[in-house]
C-alpha positions in Angstrom: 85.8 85.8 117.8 84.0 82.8 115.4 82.3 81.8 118.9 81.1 85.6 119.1 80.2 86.3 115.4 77.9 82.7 116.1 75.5 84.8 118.3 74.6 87.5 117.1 71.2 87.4 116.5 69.3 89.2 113.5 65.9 88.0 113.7 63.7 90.9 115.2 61.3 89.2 117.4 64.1 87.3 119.1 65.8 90.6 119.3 62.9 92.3 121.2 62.3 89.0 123.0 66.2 89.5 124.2 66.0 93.4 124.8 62.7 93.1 127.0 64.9 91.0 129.3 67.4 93.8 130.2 67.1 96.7 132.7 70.5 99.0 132.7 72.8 98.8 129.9 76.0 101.2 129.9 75.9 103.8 126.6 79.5 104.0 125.5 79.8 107.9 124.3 83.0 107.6 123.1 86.1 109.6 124.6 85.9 107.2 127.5 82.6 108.9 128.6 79.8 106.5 129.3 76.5 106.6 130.9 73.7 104.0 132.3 70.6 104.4 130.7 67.6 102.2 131.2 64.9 100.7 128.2 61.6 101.5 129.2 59.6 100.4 126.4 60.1 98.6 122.8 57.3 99.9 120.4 57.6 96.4 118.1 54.9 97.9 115.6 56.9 101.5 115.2 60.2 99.6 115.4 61.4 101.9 118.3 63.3 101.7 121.7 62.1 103.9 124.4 65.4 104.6 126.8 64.8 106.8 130.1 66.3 110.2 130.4 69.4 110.7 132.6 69.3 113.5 135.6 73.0 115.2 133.3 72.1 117.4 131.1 75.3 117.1 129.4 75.2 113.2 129.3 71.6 113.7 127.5 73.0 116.1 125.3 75.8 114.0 124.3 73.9 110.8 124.0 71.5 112.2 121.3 74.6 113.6 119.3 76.7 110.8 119.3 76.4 109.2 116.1 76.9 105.6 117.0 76.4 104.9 120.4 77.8 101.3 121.5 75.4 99.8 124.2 76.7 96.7 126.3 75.7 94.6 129.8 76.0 91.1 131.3 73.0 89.5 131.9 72.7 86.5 133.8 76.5 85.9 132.6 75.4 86.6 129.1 77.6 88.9 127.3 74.9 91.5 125.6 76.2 94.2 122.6 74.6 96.6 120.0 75.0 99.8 118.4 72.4 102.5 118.2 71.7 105.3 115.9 69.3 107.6 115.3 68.9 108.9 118.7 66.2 111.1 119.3 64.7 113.2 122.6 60.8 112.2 122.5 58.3 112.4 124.9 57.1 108.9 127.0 53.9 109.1 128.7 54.5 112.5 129.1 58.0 112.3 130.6 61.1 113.5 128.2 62.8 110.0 127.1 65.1 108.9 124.5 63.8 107.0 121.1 66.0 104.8 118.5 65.2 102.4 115.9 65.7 98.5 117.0 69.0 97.4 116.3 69.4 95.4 113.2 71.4 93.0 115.0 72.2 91.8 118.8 75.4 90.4 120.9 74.1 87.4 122.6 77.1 86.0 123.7 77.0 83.6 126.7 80.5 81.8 127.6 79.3 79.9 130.4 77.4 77.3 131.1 73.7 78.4 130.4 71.7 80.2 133.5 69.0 78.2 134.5 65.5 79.4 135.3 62.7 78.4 137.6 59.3 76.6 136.1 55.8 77.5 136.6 54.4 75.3 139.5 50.9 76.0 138.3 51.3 75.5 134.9 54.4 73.4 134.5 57.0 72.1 131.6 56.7 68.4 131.5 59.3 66.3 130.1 57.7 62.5 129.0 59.9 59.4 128.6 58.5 56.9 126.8 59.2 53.4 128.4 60.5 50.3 125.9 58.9 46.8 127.0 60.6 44.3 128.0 62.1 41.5 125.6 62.1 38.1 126.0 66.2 38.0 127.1 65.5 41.2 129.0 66.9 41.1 133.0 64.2 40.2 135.2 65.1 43.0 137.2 64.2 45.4 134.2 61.0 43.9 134.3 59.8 43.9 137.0 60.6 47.6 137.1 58.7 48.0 133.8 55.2 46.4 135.3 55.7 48.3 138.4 56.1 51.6 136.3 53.3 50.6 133.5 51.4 49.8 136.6 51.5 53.1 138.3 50.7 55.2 134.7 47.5 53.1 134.3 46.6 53.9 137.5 47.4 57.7 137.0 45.6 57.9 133.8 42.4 58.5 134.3 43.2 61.8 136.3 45.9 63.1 133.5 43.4 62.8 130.7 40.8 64.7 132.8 43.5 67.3 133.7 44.0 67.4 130.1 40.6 67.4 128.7 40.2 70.7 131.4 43.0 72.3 130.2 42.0 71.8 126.5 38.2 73.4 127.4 39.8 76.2 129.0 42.3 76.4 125.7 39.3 76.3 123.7 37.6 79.2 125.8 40.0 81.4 125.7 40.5 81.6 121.8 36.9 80.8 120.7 35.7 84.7 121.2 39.1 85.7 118.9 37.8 83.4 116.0 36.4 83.8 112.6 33.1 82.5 111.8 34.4 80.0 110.0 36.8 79.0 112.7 34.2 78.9 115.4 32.3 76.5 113.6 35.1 74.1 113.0 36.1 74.5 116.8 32.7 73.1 118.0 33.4 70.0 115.7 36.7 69.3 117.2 35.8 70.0 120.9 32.5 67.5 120.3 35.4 65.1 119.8 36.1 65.2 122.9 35.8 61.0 123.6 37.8 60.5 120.6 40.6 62.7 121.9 40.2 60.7 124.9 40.9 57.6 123.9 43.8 59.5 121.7 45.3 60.6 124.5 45.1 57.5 126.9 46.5 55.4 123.9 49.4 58.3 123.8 50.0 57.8 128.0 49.8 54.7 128.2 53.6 53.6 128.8 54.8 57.5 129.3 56.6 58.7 132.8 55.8 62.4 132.6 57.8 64.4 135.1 57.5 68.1 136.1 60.5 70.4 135.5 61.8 72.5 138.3 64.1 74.1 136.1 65.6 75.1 132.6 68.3 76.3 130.6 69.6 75.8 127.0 72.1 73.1 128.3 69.5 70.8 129.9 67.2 70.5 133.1 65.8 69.5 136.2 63.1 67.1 137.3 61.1 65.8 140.1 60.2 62.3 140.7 58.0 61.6 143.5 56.9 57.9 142.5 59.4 55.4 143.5 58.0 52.8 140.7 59.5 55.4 138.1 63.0 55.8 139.9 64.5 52.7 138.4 64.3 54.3 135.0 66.2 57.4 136.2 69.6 56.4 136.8 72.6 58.7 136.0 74.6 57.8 132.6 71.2 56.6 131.2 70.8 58.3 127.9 67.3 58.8 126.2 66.5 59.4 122.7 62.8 60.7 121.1 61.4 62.0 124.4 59.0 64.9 124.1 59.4 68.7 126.2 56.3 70.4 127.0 56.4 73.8 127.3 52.8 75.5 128.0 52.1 78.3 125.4 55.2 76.6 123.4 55.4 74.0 120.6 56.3 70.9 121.9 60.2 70.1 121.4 61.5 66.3 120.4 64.8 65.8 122.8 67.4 63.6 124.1 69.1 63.7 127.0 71.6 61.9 129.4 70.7 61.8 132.9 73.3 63.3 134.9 72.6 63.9 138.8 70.2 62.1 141.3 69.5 63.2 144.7 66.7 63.4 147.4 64.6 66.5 147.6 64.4 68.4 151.2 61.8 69.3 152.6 59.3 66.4 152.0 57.3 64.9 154.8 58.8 62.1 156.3 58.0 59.0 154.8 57.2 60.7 151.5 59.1 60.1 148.5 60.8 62.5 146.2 64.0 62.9 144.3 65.4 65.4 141.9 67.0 64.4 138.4 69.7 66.4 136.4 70.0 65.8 132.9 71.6 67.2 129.9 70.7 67.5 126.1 72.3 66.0 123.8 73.0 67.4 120.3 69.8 70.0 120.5 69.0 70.7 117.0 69.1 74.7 115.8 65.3 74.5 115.7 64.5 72.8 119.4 67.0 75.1 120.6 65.3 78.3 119.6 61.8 77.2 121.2 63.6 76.4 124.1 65.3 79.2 124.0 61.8 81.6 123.9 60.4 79.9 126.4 63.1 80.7 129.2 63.4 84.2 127.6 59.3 84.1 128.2 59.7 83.1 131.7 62.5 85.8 132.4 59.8 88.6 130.8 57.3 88.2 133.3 59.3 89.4 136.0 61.2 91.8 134.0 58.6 94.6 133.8 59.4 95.9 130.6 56.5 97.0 128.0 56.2 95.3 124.6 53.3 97.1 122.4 
């Protein structure tokens, strides 16, 4: 019950972030009658839910005078609760629907292990490991790992920091028509920085491995590998500290991990190299844990077709 009590949410944005992720949830009417309604819209601004109305009239009837309706569904093994009041018969987009204030508070109980969901290929999550140089009783083994690996970034670099310098100008365009005056004009400073972020940003890369996830959940990830000078560095049991998750659209999130799995990719041309790595987080801080948390919720939106206004 403690374990149960310790997830329920009452922040409202992570409430509607949670509730655009559903599609049927069962109405409890009391009496053992129950019905499956479905939430259309969530009206963030008007602090509404928009549920769809059923094809019983008696079910409709008795869902609008019911004066605490207890709403529950599993998603993804996720164990989801609240109670609505308040019900009201409304009209949608000219269709007759259902209208009810946003709960105050959400069930987001999940006893499993965490679901795990696909990255963007176009736009990925990177996760960057810095590399520590070798000492002078260091193995030579280590070593020559570490030039093989510092190597390979140097030769990498220039192409990251134009990626990056792209991505930044197309950052830039995108939010320069939504600024202030005064904004704008400290935006055209900045970007006419560009060199200096340059030479920023090669300093910052200079001894990072920066993989691509293929997936994510709130108990760790995945990661592909397809340089064999970095595959030294990505044995199981290894543990990590003060490596950085990059999320696109997401503040960046300090982590540490233990590496956990190891395995060849299928699929790959012959001849080509490519492995995928498991890992797990280790002690993820309240804070990290919520960005991470937004950002697989964000991912599971897109495909969830529900309207946020």
């Amino acid at each position: 019950m403690k374990d149960e009590d310790s997830s329920i949410l009452h922040n409202r944005a992570m409430i509607v972030n949670n509730l655009s992720m559903l599609d049927q949830i069962t109405a409890d009417l009391g009496g053992g009658e129950s019905i499956s309604v479905s939430i259309i819209a969530i009206n963030y601004k008007e602090g509404t839910l928009i549920l769809d109305y059923g094809s019983s009239d008696y079910f409709n009837k008795k869902l609008v005078s019911t004066p605490y309706v207890k709403f529950s569904t599993r998603f993804n093994g996720i164990k989801v609760a609240f109670t609505g009041d308040k019900i009201s018969l409304v009209k949608y987009e000219g269709n007759p629907a259902f209208s009810m204030p946003i709960p105050s508070s959400l069930l987001w109980y999940n006893r499993r292990d965490c679901y795990r969901v696909n990255t963007p290929i176009t736009n990925p999550s990177i996760c960057e490991i810095a590399l520590v140089a070798p000492k002078e009783d260091s193995a030579e083994e280590y070593t020559e790992a570490y030039n093989n690996a510092i190597s390979l970034i140097k030769k990498q670099l220039p192409a990251k920091i134009e990626k990056e310098l792209l991505a930044r100008k197309e950052a830039f365009i995108r939010a320069y028509e939504k600024m202030t005056l005064t904004n704008k004009i400290k935006a055209r400073l900045e970007q006419k920085n560009s060199a200096a972020y340059a030479d920023d940003l090669e300093k910052r890369l200079s001894n990072l491995i920066r993989l691509n996830l293929r997936d994510i959940s709130l108990t760790g990830f995945s990661m592909k590998n397809e340089d064999r000078a970095f595959s030294y560095f990505l044995m199981p049991e290894t543990i990590y500290e003060n490596c950085t998750l990059v999320m696109p659209d997401h503040d960046n999130v300090n982590i540490s991990f233990q590496i956990v799995t190891k395995s060849p990719m299928i699929g790959f041309k012959r001849g080509t190299f490519s492995e995928l790595v498991g890992v797990k987080f280790r002690e993820l801080k309240p804070m990290e844990e919520s960005i991470v948390l937004r950002y697989i919720q964000d991912l599971e939106r897109k495909n969830a077709g529900i309207i946020v206004v």
